[in-house]
C-alpha positions as CSV (number, residue, x, y, z in Angstrom):
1,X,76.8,-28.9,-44.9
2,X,74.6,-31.7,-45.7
3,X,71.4,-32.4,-43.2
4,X,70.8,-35.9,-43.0
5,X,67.1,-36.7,-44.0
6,X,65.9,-37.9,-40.2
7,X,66.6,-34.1,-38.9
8,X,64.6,-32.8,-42.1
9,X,61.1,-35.4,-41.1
10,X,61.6,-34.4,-37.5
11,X,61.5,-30.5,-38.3
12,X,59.2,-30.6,-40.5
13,X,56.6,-32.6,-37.6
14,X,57.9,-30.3,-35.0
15,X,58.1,-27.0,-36.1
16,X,54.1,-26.6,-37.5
17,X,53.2,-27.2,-33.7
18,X,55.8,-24.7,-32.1
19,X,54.2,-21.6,-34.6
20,X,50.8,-22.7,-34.0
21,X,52.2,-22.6,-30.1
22,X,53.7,-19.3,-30.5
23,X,50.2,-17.9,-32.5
24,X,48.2,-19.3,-29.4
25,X,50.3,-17.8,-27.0
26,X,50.4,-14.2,-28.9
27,X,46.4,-14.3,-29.2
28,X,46.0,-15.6,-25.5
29,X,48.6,-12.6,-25.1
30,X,46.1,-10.2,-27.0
31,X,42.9,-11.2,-25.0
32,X,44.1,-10.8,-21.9
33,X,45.3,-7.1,-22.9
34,X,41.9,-6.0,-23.9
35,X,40.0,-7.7,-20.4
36,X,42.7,-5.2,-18.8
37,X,42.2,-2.5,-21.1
38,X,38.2,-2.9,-20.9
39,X,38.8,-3.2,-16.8
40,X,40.8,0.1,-16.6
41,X,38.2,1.0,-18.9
42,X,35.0,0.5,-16.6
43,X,37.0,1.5,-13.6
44,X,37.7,4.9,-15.0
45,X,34.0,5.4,-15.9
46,X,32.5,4.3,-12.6
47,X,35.0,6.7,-11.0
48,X,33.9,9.5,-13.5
49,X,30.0,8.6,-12.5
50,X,30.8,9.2,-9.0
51,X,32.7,12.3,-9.5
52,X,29.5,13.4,-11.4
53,X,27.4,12.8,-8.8
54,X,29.6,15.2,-7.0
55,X,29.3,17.8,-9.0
56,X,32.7,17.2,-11.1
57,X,31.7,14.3,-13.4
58,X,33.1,16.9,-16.6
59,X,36.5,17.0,-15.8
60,X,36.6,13.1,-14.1
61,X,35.4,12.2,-17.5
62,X,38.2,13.8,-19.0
63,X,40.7,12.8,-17.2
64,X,39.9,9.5,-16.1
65,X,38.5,8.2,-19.8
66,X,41.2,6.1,-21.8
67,X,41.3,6.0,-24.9
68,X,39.5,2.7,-26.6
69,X,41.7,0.0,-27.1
70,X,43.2,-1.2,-30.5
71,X,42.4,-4.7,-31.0
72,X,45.8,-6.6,-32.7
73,X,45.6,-7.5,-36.3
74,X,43.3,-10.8,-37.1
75,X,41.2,-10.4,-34.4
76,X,37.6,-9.4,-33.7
77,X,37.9,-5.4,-31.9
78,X,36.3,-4.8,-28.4
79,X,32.5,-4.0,-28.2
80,X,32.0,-0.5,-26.5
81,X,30.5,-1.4,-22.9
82,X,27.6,1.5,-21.9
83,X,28.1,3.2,-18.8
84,X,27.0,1.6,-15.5
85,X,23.4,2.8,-14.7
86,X,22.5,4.1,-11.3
87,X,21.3,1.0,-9.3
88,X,18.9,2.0,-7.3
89,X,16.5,5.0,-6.8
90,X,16.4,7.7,-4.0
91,X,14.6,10.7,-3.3
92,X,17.4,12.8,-4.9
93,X,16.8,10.9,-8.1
94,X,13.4,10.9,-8.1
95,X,12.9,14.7,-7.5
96,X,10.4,13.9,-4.1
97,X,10.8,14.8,-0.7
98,X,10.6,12.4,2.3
99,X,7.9,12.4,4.7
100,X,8.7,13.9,7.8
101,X,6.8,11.3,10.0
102,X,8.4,8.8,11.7
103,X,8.7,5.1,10.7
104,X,6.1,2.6,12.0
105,X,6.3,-1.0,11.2
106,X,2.8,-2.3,10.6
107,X,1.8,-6.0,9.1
108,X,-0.9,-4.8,6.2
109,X,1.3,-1.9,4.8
110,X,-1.7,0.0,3.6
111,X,-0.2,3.2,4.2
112,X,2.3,3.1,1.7
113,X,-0.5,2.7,-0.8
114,X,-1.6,6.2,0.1
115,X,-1.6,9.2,-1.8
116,X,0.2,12.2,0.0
117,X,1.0,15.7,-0.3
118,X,4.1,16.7,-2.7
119,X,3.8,13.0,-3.9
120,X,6.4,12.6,-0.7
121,X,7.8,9.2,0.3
122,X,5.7,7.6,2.3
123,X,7.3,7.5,5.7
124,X,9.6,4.2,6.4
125,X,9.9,3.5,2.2
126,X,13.7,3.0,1.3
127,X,12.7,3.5,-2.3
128,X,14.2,-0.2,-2.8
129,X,13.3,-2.1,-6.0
130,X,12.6,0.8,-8.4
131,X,14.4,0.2,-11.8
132,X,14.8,3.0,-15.0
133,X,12.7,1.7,-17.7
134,X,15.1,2.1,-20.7
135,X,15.3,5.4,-22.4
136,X,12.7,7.1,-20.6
137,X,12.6,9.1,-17.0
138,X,10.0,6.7,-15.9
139,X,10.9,4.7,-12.2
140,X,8.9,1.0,-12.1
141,X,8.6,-1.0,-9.2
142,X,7.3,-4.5,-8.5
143,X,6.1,-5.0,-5.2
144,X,3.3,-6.2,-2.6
145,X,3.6,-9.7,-0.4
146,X,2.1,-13.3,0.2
147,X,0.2,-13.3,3.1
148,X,-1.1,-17.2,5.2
149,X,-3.7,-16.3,7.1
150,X,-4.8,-19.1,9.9
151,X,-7.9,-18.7,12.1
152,X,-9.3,-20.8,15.0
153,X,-12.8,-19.4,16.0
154,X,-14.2,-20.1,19.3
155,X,-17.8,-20.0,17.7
156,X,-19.5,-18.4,14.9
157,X,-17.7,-15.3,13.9
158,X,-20.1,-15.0,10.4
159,X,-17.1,-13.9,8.8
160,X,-14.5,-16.3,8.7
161,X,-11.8,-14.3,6.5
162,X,-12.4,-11.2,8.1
163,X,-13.0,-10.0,11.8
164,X,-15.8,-8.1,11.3
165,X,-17.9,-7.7,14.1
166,X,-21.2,-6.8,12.5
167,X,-21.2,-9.5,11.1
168,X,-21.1,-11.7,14.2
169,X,-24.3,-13.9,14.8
170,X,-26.3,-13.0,17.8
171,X,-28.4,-17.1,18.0
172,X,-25.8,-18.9,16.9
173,X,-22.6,-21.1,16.9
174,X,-21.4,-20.2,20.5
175,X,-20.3,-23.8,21.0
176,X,-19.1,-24.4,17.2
177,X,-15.4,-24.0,17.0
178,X,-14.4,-22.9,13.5
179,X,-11.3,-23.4,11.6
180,X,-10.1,-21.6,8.6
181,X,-6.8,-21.1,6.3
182,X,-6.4,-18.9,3.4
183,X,-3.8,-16.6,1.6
184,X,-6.4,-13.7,-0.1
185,X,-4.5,-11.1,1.3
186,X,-1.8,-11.8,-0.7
187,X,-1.8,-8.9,-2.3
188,X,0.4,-7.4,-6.2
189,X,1.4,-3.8,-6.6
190,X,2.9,-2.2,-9.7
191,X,4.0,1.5,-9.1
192,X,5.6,4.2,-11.1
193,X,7.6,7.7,-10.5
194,X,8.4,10.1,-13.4
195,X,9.0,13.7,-13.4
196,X,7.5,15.9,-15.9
197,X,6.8,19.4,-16.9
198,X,4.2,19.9,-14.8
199,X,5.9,17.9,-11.3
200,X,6.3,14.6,-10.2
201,X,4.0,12.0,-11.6
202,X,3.3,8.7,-9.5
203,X,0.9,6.2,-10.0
204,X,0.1,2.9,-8.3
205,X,-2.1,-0.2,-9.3
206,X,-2.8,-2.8,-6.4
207,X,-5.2,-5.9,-6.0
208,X,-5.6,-8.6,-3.3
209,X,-7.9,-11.9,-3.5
210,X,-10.9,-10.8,-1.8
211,X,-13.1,-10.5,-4.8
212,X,-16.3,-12.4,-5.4
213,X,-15.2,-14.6,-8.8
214,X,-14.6,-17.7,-6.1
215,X,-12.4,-18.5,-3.3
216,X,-9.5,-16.3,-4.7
217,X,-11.3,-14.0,-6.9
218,X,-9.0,-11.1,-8.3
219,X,-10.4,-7.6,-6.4
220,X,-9.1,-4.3,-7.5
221,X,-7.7,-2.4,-5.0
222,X,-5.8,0.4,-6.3
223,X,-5.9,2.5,-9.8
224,X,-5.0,5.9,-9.2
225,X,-2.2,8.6,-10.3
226,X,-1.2,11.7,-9.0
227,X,0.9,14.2,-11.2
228,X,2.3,17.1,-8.1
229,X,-0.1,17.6,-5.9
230,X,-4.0,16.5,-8.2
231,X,-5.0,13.3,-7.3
232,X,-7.3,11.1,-9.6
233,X,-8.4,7.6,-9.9
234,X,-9.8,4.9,-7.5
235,X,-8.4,4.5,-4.4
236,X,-8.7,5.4,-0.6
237,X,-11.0,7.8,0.5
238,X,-9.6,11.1,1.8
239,X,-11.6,11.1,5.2
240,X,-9.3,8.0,5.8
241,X,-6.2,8.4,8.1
242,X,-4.1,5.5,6.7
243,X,-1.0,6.7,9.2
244,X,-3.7,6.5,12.4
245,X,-4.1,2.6,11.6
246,X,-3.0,0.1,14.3
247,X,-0.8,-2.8,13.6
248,X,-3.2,-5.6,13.4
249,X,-2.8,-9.0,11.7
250,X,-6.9,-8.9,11.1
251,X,-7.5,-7.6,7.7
252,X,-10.1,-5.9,8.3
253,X,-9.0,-3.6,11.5
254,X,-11.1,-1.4,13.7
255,X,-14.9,-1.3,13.1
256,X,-15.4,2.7,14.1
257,X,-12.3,3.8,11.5
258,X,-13.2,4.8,8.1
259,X,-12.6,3.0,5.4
260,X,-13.3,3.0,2.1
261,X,-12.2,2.6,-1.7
262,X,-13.5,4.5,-4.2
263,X,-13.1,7.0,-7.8
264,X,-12.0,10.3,-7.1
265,X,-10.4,13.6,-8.0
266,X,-8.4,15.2,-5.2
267,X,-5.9,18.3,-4.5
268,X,-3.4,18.7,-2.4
269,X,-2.8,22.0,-0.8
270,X,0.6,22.6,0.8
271,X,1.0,25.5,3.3
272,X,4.5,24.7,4.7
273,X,6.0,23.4,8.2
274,X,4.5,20.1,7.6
275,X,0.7,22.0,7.1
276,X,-2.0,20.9,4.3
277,X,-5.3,21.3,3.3
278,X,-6.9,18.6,1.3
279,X,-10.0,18.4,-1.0
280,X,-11.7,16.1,-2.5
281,X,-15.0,15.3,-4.3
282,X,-15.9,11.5,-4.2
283,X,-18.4,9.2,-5.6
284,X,-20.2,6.8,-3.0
285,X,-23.9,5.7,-3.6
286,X,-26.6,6.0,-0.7
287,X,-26.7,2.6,1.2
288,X,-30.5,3.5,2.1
289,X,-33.2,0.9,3.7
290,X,-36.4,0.9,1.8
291,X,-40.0,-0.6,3.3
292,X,-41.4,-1.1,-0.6
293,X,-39.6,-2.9,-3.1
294,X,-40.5,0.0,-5.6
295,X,-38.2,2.2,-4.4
296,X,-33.8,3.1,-5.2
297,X,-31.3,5.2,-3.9
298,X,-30.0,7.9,-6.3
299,X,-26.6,9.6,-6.5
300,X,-27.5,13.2,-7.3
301,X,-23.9,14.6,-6.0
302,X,-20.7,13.6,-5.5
303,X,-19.4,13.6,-1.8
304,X,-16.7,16.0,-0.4
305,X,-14.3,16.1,1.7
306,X,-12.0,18.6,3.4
307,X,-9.7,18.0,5.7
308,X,-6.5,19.7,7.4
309,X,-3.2,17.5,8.5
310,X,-0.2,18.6,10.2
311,X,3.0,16.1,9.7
312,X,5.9,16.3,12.2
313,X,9.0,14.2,13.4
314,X,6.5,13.5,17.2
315,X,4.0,11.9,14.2
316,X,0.3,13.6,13.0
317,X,-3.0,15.0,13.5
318,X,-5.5,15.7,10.9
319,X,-9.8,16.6,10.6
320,X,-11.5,15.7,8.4
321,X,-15.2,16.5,7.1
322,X,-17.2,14.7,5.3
323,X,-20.6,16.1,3.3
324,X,-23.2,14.2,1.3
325,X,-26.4,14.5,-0.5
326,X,-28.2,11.4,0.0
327,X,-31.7,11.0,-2.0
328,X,-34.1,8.0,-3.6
329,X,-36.6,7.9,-6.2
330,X,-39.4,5.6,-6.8
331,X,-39.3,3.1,-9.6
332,X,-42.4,3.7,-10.5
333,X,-42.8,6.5,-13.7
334,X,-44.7,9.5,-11.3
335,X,-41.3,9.4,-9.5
336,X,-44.0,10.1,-6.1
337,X,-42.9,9.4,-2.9
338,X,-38.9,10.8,-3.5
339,X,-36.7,12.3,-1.1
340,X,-33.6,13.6,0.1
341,X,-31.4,14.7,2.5
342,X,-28.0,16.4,3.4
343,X,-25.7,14.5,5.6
344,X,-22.3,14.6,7.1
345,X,-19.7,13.8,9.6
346,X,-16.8,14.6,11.4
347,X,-13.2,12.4,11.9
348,X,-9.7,13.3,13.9
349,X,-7.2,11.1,13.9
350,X,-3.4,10.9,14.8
351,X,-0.5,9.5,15.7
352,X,2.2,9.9,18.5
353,X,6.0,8.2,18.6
354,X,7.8,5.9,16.5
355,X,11.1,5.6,14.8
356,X,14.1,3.9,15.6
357,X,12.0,1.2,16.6
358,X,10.1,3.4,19.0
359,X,6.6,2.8,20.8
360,X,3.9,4.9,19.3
361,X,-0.1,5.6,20.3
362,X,-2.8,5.9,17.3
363,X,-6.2,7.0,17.5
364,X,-9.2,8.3,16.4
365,X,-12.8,9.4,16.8
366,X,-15.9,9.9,14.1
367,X,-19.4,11.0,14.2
368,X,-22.0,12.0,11.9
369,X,-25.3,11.0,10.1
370,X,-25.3,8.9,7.3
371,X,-22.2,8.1,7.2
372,X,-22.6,4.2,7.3
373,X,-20.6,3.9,3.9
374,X,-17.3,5.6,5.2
375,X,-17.3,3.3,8.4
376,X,-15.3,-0.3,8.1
377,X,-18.1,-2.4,10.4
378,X,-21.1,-0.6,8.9
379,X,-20.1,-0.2,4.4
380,X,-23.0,-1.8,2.8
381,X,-25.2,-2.9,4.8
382,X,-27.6,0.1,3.7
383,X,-27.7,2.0,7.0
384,X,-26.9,5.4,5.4
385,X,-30.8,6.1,6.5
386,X,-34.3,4.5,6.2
387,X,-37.0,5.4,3.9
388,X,-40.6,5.4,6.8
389,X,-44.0,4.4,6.4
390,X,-44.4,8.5,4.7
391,X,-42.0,8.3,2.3
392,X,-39.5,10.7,3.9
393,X,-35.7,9.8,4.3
394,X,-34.3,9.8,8.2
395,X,-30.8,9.6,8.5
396,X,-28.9,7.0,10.9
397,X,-26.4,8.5,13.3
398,X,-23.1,6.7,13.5
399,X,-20.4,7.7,16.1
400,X,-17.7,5.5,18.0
401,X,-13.8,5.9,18.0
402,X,-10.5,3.5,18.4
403,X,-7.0,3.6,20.0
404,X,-3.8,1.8,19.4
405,X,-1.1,1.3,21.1
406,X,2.5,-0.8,19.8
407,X,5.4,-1.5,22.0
408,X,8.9,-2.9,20.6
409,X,10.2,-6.0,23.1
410,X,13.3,-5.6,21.1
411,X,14.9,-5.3,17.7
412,X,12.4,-8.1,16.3
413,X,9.7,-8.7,18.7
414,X,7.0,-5.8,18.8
415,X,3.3,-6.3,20.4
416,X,0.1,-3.9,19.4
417,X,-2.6,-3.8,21.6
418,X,-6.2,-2.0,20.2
419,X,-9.4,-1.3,21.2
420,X,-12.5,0.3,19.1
421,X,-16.5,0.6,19.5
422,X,-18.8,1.4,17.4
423,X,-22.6,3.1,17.6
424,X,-25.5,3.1,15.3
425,X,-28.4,5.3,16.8
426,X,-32.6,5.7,15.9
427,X,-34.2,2.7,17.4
428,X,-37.5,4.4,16.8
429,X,-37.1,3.4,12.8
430,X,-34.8,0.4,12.8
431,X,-36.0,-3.1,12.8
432,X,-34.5,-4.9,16.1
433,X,-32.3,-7.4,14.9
434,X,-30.3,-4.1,12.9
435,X,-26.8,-3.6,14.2
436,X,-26.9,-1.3,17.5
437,X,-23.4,-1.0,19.3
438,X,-19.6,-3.4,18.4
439,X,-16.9,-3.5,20.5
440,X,-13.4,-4.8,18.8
441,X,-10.1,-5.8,20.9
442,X,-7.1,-7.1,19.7
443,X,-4.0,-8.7,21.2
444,X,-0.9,-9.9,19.1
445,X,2.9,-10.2,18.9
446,X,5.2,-9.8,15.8
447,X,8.3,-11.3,15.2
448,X,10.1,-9.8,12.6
449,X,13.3,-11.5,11.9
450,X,14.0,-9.8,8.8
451,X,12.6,-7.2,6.9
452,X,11.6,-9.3,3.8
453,X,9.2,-11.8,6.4
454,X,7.1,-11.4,9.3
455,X,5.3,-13.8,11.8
456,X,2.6,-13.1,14.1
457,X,-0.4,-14.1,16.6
458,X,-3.2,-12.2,17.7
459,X,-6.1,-12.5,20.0
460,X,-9.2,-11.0,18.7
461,X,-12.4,-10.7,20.7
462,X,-15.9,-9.0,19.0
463,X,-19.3,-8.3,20.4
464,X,-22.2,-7.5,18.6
465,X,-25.3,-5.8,20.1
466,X,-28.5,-5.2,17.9
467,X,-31.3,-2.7,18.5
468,X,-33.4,-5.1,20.3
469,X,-30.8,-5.8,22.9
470,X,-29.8,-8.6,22.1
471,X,-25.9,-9.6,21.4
472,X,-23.5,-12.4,20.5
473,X,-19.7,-12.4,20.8
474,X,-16.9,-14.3,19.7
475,X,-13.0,-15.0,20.5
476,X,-10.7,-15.8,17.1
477,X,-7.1,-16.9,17.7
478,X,-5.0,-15.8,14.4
479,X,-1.7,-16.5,13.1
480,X,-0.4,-15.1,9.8
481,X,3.3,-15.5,7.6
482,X,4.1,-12.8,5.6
483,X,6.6,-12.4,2.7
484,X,7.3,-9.4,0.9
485,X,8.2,-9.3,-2.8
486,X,10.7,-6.5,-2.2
487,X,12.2,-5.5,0.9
């Protein structure tokens, strides 16, 4: 039969573009079979991972795990797609145990900064935000918060980033309202979990803004490790109670509780049912008061510390004791005129309540001679002890104590109301403008909406009283925003 030439042009245009159809249609075909392939794929591993974590991941795996796929002639095969890493860390993972205390919600969150017995988790920490670094068994996590801090003073308050009530001028700026707004508390923390050979290795670097380089100079906070239960680096002290803390916005918190950073080696000793011993030797230089300029403090030991805590579900309790050898030389090559001296003190601290959004009390007591350096009001201003008119070195006596006490309104609304004072005792010696007696009281209420944010206001009122007498005092209204990086 002869095909006239029209149907010969118009199958020759046509059919090109129905093949190339039908080649489009087989690949779209062959590319949607290898998304379902690699889908049943995934599925079955994810299934096999949770089966694992069950205790049956070897025979999920072998049942559930296709075969790969087989890619159709002409085109490019599958990449093999690793199995789904674990997306977040827990204490099961990370080989730690959980802190038996109850949560507390507190604005500065410098308790989770602190080292602890068993490297546990500190007590309210989901573990959230810890990634695997690739190929290794090490745990990162990139945390801290931005913190607006905005003051109204209702006269001179000496301080104006920081309540602290030594600092408060006794002549002075009654009638000067102050205003101040800053964000140096915003603070940056890198920490890491690892298990090892030897126990659980964590380690924790943390700075805030509070350093001298400027306005927002970078100030080390935190450089420490602790592989099981040895503690070394520079961090808190151990005759701190980070847990007995009230929840203040003020940065710098009750002027009778210790505080203090500083480089030192530390061990943890467990004894069971929530028990431990803990001690620690501790380097802290003599704040001393000289009459001649020819004259230095000396560090001729390292302080120690040894304290006992008990942790429970009803909260804690924990003494501590504090020893050092305080000493000076003369600067002058006969060394004459050197002394020294053995001082120490005395802390207990606890906590009551919390969790499940609970009320909860915390409190604490200290007393001692020359002890000034361990004390938040009374760290470097050199009243360790003073150097008289002989040459021999009298130590200061330093005593006071503080209570706290939160209540929850609700869900989001809590309110924290604290009280501390503060002594410094040896008039005979002191020059009468030298810090005597503080008092420290704090209102505030906390909104926290969400657990990544906070707002609050507090009411702060200081008083200080020097030797002579004489005292000044102070009302500051503060309001601060907090964001955290993580939660």
């Amino acid at each position: 039969m002869r095909i006239p030439a029209r149907s010969l042009c118009l199958a020759a245009v046509l059919l090109p573009g129905a093949a190339a159809a039908q080649t489009r249609d087989a690949s779209q075909d062959a590319e949607i079979q290898r998304l379902r392939q690699t889908v049943e794929m995934l599925t079955s591993r994810i299934q096999a991972l949770e089966a694992g974590q069950a205790g049956t991941a070897p025979a999920a795996a072998a049942v559930a795990t296709p075969p790969a796929p087989t890619a159709p002639p002409g085109t490019a095969p599958v990449a093999s797609v690793p199995a789904a890493p674990l997306l977040a860390a827990t204490p099961e993972t990370l080989n730690v145990p959980e802190s038996p205390l109850p949560t507390r919600d507190t604005f500065d969150e410098d308790e989770q900064a602190s080292a602890r017995v068993d490297n546990e988790v500190p007590p309210g920490d989901e573990l959230e935000g810890f990634f695997q670094i690739p190929g290794t068994g090490t745990w990162l996590r990139l945390g801290g918060y931005a913190k607006l801090d905005a003051m109204f003073d209702s006269g001179d308050a000496g301080d104006s980033d920081q309540f602290i009530t030594s600092e408060i001028p006794v002549d002075g700026g009654r009638d000067s309202t102050r205003f101040n707004m800053h964000a140096r508390q915003t603070r940056f923390t890198i920490e890491g979990r690892r298990e090892t050979g030897a126990g659980q290795l964590r380690f924790l670097v943390q700075n805030d803004f509070f350093g001298s380089g400027g306005s927002y100079g970078y100030r080390l906070r935190h450089a420490w490790g602790q592989l099981g239960n040895t503690y070394v680096g520079f961090g808190w002290s151990a005759f701190m109670d980070l847990d007995s803390g009230p929840d203040t916005l003020d940065f710098a918190g009750p002027p009778a509780s210790p505080s203090a950073r500083l480089a030192s080696i530390r061990q943890y000793f467990p004894l069971g049912n929530g028990n431990q011993i803990i001690l620690a030797a501790e380097h802290r230089a003599p704040e001393l008061q000289f009459n001649g300029v020819t004259q230095r403090s000396r560090t001729a030991a390292p302080n120690l510390v040894l304290a006992a805590r008990h942790e429970a579900g009803w909260g804690s309790l924990q003494a501590s004791g504090l020893l050092r050898y305080l000493a000076y030389d003369s600067a002058k090559v006969s060394n004459e005129g050197s002394d020294s001296a053995t001082a120490g003190g005395l802390a207990l601290s606890g906590t009551w309540g919390g969790g499940d959004r609970g009320d909860y009390v915390v409190f604490g007591a200290v007393g001692g001679e020359g002890i000034a350096a361990f004390l938040g009001d009374l760290g470097g201003l050199n009243l360790d002890g003073i150097v008289d008119p002989q040459g021999d070195l009298k130590l200061l006596q330093q005593y006071g104590g503080w209570v706290g006490y939160t209540h929850h309104w609700s869900q989001r609304w809590r309110s924290t109301l604290t009280y501390s004072r503060l002594y410094l005792e040896r008039e005979d010696l002191l020059d009468p403008s030298v810090f005597r007696r503080s008092d420290y009281a704090a209102a505030n209420v906390v909104w926290q909406p969400a657990p990544s944010w906070s707002w609050g206001a507090e009411l702060l009122y200081g008083k200080l009283q020097e030797q002579s007498g004489e005292s000044g005092d102070v009302f500051r209204l503060q309001t601060a925003l907090k964001y955290d990086f993580v939660k």
